[in-house]
Structure formats: structure tokens, C-alpha cells
C-alpha positions in Angstrom: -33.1 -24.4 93.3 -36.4 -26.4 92.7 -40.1 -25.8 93.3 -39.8 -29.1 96.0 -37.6 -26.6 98.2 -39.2 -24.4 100.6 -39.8 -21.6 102.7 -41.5 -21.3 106.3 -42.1 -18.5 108.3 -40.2 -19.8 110.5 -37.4 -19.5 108.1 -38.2 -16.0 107.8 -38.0 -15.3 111.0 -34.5 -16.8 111.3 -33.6 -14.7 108.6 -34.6 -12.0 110.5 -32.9 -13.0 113.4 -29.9 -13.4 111.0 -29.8 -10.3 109.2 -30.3 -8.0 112.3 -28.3 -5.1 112.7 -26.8 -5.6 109.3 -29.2 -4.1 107.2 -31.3 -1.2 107.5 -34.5 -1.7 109.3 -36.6 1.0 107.4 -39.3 3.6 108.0 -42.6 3.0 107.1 -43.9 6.3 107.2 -47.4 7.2 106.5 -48.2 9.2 103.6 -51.3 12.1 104.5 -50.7 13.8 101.3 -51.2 10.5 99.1 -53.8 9.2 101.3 -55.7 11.9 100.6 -55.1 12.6 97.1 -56.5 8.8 96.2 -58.5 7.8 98.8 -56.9 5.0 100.6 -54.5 4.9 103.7 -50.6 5.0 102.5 -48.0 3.7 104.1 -44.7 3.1 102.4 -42.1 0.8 103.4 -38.5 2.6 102.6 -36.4 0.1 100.9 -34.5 2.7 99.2 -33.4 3.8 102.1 -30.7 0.4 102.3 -27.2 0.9 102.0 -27.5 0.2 98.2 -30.8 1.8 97.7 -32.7 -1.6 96.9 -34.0 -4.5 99.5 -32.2 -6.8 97.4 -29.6 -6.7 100.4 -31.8 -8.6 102.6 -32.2 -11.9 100.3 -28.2 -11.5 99.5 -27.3 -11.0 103.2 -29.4 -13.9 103.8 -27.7 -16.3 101.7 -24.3 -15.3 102.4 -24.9 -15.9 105.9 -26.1 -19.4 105.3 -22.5 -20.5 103.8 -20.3 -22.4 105.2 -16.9 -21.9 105.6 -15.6 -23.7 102.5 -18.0 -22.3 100.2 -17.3 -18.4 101.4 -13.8 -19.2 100.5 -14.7 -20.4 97.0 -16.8 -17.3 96.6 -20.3 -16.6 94.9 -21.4 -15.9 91.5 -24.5 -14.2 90.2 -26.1 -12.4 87.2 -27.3 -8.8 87.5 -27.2 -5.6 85.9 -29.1 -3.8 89.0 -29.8 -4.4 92.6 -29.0 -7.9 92.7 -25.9 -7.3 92.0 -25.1 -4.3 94.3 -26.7 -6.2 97.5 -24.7 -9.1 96.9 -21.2 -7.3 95.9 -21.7 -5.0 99.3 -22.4 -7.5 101.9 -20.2 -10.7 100.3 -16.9 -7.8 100.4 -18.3 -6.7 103.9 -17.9 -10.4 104.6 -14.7 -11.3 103.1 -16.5 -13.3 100.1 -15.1 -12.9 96.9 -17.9 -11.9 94.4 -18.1 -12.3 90.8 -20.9 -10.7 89.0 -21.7 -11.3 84.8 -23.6 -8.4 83.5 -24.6 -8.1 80.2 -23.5 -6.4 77.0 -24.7 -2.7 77.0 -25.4 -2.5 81.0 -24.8 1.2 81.9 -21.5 2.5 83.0 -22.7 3.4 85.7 -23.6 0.3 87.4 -21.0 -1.6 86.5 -18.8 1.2 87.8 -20.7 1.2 91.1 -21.0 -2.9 91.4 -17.1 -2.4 91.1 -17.0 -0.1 94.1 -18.9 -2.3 96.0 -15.6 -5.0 95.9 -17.5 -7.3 93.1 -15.5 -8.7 90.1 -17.4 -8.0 87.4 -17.5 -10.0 83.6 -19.3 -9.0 80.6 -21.0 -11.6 78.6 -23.7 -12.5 76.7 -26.6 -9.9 74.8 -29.2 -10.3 77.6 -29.6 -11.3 81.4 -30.6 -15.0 79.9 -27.3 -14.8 78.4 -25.3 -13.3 81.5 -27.2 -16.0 83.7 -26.2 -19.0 82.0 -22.5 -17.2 81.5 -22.9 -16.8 85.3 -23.5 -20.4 85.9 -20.8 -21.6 83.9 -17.9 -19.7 85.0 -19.7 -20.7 89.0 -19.3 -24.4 88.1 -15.9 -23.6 86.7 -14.5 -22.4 89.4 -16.5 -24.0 91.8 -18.2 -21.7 93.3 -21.6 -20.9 94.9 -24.3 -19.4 92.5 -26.5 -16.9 94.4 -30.0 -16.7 92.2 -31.6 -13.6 92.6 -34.9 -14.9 93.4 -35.6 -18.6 92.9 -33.5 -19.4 96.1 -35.0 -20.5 99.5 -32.5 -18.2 101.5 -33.0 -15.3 99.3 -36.8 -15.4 99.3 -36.8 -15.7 103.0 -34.5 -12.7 103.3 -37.2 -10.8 101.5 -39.7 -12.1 103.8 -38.4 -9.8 106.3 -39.8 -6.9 105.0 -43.3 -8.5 105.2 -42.6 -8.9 109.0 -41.5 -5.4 109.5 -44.4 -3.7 108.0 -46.8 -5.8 110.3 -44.8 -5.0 113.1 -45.0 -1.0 111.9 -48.4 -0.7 110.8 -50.9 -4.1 112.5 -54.1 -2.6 111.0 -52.7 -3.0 107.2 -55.5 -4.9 105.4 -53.6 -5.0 101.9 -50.0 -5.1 100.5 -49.3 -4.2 96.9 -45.9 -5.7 96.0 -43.8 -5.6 92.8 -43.1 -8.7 90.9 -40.3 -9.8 88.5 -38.8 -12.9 89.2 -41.4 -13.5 92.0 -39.0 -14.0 94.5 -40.2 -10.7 97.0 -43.6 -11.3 96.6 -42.9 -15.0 97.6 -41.5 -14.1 100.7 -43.6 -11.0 101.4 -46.7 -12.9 101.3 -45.7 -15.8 103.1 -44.5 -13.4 106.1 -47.9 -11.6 106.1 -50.2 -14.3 105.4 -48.9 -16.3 108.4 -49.2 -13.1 110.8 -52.4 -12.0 109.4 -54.4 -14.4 107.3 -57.0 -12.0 106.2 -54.5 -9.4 105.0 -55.0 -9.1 100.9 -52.0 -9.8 99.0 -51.8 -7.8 94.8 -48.9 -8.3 93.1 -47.8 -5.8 90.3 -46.1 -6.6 86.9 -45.1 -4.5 83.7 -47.2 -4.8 80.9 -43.8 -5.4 78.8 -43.1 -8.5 81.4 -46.6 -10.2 82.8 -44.6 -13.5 83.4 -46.2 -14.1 86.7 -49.3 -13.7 85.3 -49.0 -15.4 82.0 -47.9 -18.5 83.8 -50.9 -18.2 86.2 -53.2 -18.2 83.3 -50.8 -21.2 81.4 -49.8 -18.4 78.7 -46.6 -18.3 77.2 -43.5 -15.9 78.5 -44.6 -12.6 77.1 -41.8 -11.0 74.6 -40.7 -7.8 76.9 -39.7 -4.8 75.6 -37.7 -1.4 76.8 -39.6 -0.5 80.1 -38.5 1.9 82.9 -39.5 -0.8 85.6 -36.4 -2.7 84.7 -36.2 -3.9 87.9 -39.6 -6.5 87.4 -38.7 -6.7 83.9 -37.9 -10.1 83.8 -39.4 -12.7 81.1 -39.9 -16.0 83.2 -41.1 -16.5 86.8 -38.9 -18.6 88.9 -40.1 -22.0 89.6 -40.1 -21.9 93.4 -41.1 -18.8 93.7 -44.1 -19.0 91.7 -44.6 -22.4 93.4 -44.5 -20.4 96.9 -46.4 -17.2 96.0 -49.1 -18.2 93.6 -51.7 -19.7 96.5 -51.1 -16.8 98.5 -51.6 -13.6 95.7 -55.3 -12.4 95.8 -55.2 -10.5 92.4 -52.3 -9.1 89.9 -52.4 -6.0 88.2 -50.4 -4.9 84.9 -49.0 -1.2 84.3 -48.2 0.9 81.6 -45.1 2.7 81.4 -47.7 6.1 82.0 -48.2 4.0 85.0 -44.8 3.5 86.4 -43.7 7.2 85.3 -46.5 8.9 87.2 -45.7 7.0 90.4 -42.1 7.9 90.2 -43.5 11.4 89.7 -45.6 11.3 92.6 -42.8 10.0 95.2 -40.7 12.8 93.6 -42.6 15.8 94.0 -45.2 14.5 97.0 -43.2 12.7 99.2 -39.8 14.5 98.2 -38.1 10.9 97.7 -36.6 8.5 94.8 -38.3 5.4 93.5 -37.1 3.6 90.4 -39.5 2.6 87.9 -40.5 -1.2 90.2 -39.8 0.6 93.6 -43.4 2.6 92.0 -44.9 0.2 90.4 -47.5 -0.4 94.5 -48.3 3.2 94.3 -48.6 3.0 90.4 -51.5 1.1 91.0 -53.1 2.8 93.4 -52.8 5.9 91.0 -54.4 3.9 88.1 -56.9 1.7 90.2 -58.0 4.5 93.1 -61.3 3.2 93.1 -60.3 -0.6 93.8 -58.3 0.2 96.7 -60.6 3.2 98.4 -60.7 3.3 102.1 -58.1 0.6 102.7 -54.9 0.5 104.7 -52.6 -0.2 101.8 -48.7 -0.8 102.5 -46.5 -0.1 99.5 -43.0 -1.6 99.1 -40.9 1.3 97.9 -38.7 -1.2 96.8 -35.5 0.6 95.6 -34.5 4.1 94.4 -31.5 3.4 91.9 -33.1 5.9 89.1 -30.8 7.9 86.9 -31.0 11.5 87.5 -31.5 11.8 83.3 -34.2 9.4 83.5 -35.6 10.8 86.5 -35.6 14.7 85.1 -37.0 13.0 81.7 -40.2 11.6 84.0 -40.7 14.4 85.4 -40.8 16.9 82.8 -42.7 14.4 81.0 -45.2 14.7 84.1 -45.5 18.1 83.7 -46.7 17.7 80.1 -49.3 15.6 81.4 -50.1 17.7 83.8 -50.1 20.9 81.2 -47.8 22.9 83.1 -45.8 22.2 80.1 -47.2 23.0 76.9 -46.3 23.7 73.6 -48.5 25.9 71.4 -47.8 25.4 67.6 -48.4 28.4 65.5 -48.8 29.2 61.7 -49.1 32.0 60.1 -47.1 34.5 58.2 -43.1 34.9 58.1 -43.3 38.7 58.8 -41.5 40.7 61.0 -42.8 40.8 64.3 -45.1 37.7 64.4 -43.2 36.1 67.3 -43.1 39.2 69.3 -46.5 39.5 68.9 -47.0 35.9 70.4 -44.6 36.7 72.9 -46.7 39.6 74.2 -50.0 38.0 74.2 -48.1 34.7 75.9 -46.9 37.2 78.9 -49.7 39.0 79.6 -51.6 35.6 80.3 -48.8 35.1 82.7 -47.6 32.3 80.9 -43.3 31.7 81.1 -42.1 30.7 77.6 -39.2 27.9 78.0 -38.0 27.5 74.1 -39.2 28.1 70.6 -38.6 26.7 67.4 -39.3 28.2 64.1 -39.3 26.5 61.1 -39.7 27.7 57.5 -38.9 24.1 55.6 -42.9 22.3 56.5 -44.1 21.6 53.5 -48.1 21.8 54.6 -47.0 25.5 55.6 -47.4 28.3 52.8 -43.2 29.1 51.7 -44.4 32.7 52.3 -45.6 31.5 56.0 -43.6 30.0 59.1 -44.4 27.3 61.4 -43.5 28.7 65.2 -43.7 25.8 68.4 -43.4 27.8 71.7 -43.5 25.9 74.5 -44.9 27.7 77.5 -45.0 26.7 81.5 -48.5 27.7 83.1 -50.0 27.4 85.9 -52.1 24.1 84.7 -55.0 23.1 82.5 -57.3 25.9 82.4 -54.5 28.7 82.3 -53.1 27.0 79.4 -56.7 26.8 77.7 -56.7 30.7 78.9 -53.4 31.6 77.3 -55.0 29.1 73.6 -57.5 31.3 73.7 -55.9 34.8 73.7 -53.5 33.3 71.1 -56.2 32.1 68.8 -57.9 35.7 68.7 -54.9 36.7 66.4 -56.9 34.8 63.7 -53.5 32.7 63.5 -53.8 28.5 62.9 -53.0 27.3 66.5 -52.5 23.9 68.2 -52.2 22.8 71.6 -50.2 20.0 72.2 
């Protein structure tokens, strides 16, 4: 697919039409609790509420509705190692499409496993989703087969559309959407959607700081490198043609995370709204979190764009959270390998009212006396100035003491 394709609104709307009934029209509830801790009006549009957890059904849906006869027989090809993959092995099986899916080395178990379940055949190849998507293309011109692009496709970008529709039909007043962007292709079909209905509405699009490509190529910089981020699902390192082509007039400004960023929106969803968002399905209130005072006072619709998180990932986060947060802190100690010195820290620990979680105690630090001990209790309180409290009380032993 080139940038001299298209997409309409009218094309959205047919998509809309076409996908009806079939996917999950979500909620867009709005959020009094996260309004109100940053300032701005919340609304957040479910995606992870889909069949698959992901609104990467709607594009796939989309597309596979568009085939013809012939080419449903031949079957459709793609390359994916997330929600791509799941939204188009779901709906093509629903269908009666044979699905093939190329994932690459070292994709979790776990997703392979559930792209499996979901009726896809599914081949390994190649040490990177580069790799897997030129595999992919092969084996589709091989066999003759349809390749379904995750985002640089006309038909799946409109599919996406139809979310921007939705949340204008849900919540009119919106004045701003903050929407992910990896491959571009959501944010193509988001903004053409709301920019028809309502030209004034302010589209900002979102990228990892690991993977600026839509911003790099805005600015005529070259693909950034990447790196290990836990918004894999906008990690990707270039921009598709069209859907830059189609998005790029219409986004009013970009913003780019850290990972501090994306972890503390998962966190927020988690223990706020009592829901799952993976590391891109964060990434609009991310940015709200690290930007409150950009967005203050507006009527902000986030795309809570898919909740595929694992659970060891997800408890990692939000332990991780609480550090932040110093409900979890850990209190290093040196002093004196006698008897007694840890239930004397102990003691002082609980009457503070602080609820010690593990301890380590280590004799083999070499900037620690060999007649001394090195002790690292880590302590659940009640937040920052009951852990200062609880510093305090155990710095009045006279023992060396840091608060990490």
C-alpha cells in the first residue's frame, strides 16, 4: 500500500457500517477520580474491552470484509507478535479465512499460544518484526495470498477510524484526543474521523521515547534505534508511508514518554479505575500524568487502546509504583554484627507502624567493617512522610542509615 492511496470519512463510515455488530462497540466512561486528580475532564474509550483485548479487530475486521471471494479462499498473511495478530486470527477463523501469522524469534509463549487459539497458523522467522515482515511477505507471494499490513493499509486505517466516530458520538463536547502512535495507522484514522465531525477538536499523538518514528520523520530525522520498552505496542521503528501521509496535516502536537511514563499510567488505570492497559493502551493518560498543566480544564478523550499486559509485568509495575510512591521502601542499615541489632530495628520499625516485607543481611560488603553487618529491610508505610517518620526513629540508634 502507497501514500497515493486514501482514506475518506466516508470510508470510515462504511467501515462502520461494515463492522457493526461484529465488534464490540465500547464504553467511554468518564473518569471523576482522574479528572480530578489532574485537572482535566477524562473520558476513556475501552478498547480493551474487544474480544481480544486490543482495537486492532476493527482495522482487521475491516479488511477481511473487503475480500473477495477468491482472495478469502487463498487466505491472509501478516506479521505480529501482539494485537495484530490476535484481531486478525479471531475474525479471519470466525470468517472461514485461513490465517497465517510470522512472528519472530523470542516472541512470548504466550502469544503465540493464544494467536494459535484464535485458529491462526503461525511461523517463526526472522530476529525482529522487520525480519518476520519481509518473511511474511514472502511466504504471502508464495502462496498467493493476501498480506493484511497492520497499519499502512486503507481498509485497516479506516477500520480504526471507527473509534474516532464513536467517541464523538459518546462524548460531542470533547475538545482534544490523545492517541497512541506506532506505525501511525490509529492515529491516521482517528483523526481523520474527528477532524471531519469536529474541525476544531485538537488532535496529540503519543510515541515512546525508545521509538519517536512519527516524530523523527516529521522533523526529517532518521528512524530512531529503539530499545526494550514496555509500550511494545507503539514500539515500532518506521512510520508507514500512508499513514503518515494521512495523519501528519491533521496532528496538532506529539508528545514523547518515558518508560516512568508509561508505567505510571498503567499504574493509574490499575488501581484508579480498577482496569488493564498495556504499556500503548497508557501511553493518552501517560501524558496527561506527565503534562497536567498542558491539558488543564479540557475535555480530553483517551484511547485505552488494549489491555494484553502480563500479569508478571503488570505486578512488576505496580510494585515498582509503590516504590515511587514510598509505600515501599527499603531502609539500609549498618552497624554492628551483634546479637540483637535486627530485633532492635524490628521493634523501632513496628512501633512506627511500619509492616516489614523482607530483609537481607549481608556480612561480605567490603565498605562495611568485617566486625559490622550491612542489614536492607524493606518496609510498607503508609507514604512519604511516615516513611521519613519511621528514618527518623531508626536514625536515633546512632546506626549509618539510608533510605532508598
Amino acid at each position: 500500500m502507497t501514500a497515493t492511496a486514501t482514506v475518506t470519512f466516508a470510508d470510515i463510515e462504511a467501515a462502520a457500517g461494515r463492522i457493526d455488530g461484529q465488534i464490540v462497540r465500547t464504553s467511554m466512561p468518564f473518569s471523576r477520580r482522574l479528572s480530578d486528580a489532574f485537572g482535566a475532564q477524562l473520558w476513556m474509550k475501552a478498547e480493551n474491552r474487544q474480544y481480544t483485548s486490543a482495537f486492532k479487530e476493527r482495522g482487521a475486521l475491516n479488511k477481511l470484509l473487503l475480500l473477495s471471494e477468491d482472495e478469502r479462499r487463498r487466505g491472509v498473511f501478516a506479521a505480529s507478535a501482539g494485537n495484530h495478530a490476535q484481531g486478525l486470527a479471531y475474525h479471519a477463523t470466525r470468517l472461514g479465512v485461513p490465517s497465517t501469522i510470522v512472528m519472530p524469534e523470542g516472541t512470548p509463549f504466550v502469544k503465540i499460544e493464544r494467536t494459535q487459539s484464535f485458529g491462526a497458523q503461525v511461523v517463526i522467522a526472522g530476529k525482529s518484526y522487520d525480519d518476520a515482515s519481509a518473511a511474511a511477505q514472502t511466504l504471502c507471494a508464495d502462496k498467493g495470498g493476501v498480506y493484511v499490513h497492520p497499519f499502512n493499509d486503507a481498509a485497516v486505517i479506516a477500520g480504526q477510524g471507527t473509534i474516532g466516530v464513536e467517541m464523538l458520538e459518546q462524548a460531542p463536547d470533547l475538545d482534544t484526543l490523545i492517541v497512541p502512535i506506532g506505525g501511525g495507522g490509529l492515529i491516521a484514522g482517528v483523526a481523520i474521523a474527528a477532524k471531519t465531525i469536529k474541525p476544531s477538536i485538537r488532535i496529540i499523538g503519543v510515541e515512546a521515547a525508545m521509538f519517536p518514528s512519527f516524530l523523527a520523520r516529521r522533523q526529517g530525522l532518521p528512524d530512531p534505534v529503539g530499545g526494550a520498552t514496555i509500550a511494545e505496542g507503539i514500539a515500532v521503528r518506521t512510520v508507514g508511508d500512508l499513514s503518515f501521509a494521512l495523519a501528519n496535516p491533521l496532528i496538532d502536537d506529539i508528545l514523547v514518554l518515558d518508560e516512568a511514563d508509561f508505567e505510571r499510567g498503567i499504574a493509574a488505570y490499575a488501581n484508579v479505575e480498577k482496569t488493564l492497559a498495556e504499556g500503548a493502551g497508557a501511553a493518552g493518560l501517560a501524558a496527561v500524568i506527565r503534562y497536567p498543566d498542558r491539558f488543564k480544564d479540557q475535555k480530553i478523550g483517551l484511547i485505552l487502546c488494549g489491555g494484553n499486559i502480563d500479569i508478571r509485568l503488570l505486578t512488576s509495575v505496580l510494585q515498582r509504583e509503590l516504590v515511587r510512591d514510598k509505600r515501599l521502601v527499603t531502609y539500609r542499615i549498618w552497624g554492628d554484627d551483634r546479637p540483637g541489632m535486627l530485633s532492635q530495628m524490628a521493634d523501632i520499625i513496628a512501633s512506627r507502624g511500619g509492616n516489614i516485607i523482607d530483609v537481607a543481611h549481608n556480612r561480605l560488603v567490603l565498605d562495611v567493617p568485617a566486625k559490622g553487618a550491612e542489614f536492607d529491610i524493606m518496609v510498607e508505610t503508609q507514604g512519604p512522610r511516615h516513611a521519613l517518620d519511621i528514618s527518623e526513629a531508626l536514625r536515633s540508634t546512632g546506626y549509618a542509615l539510608r533510605m532508598d
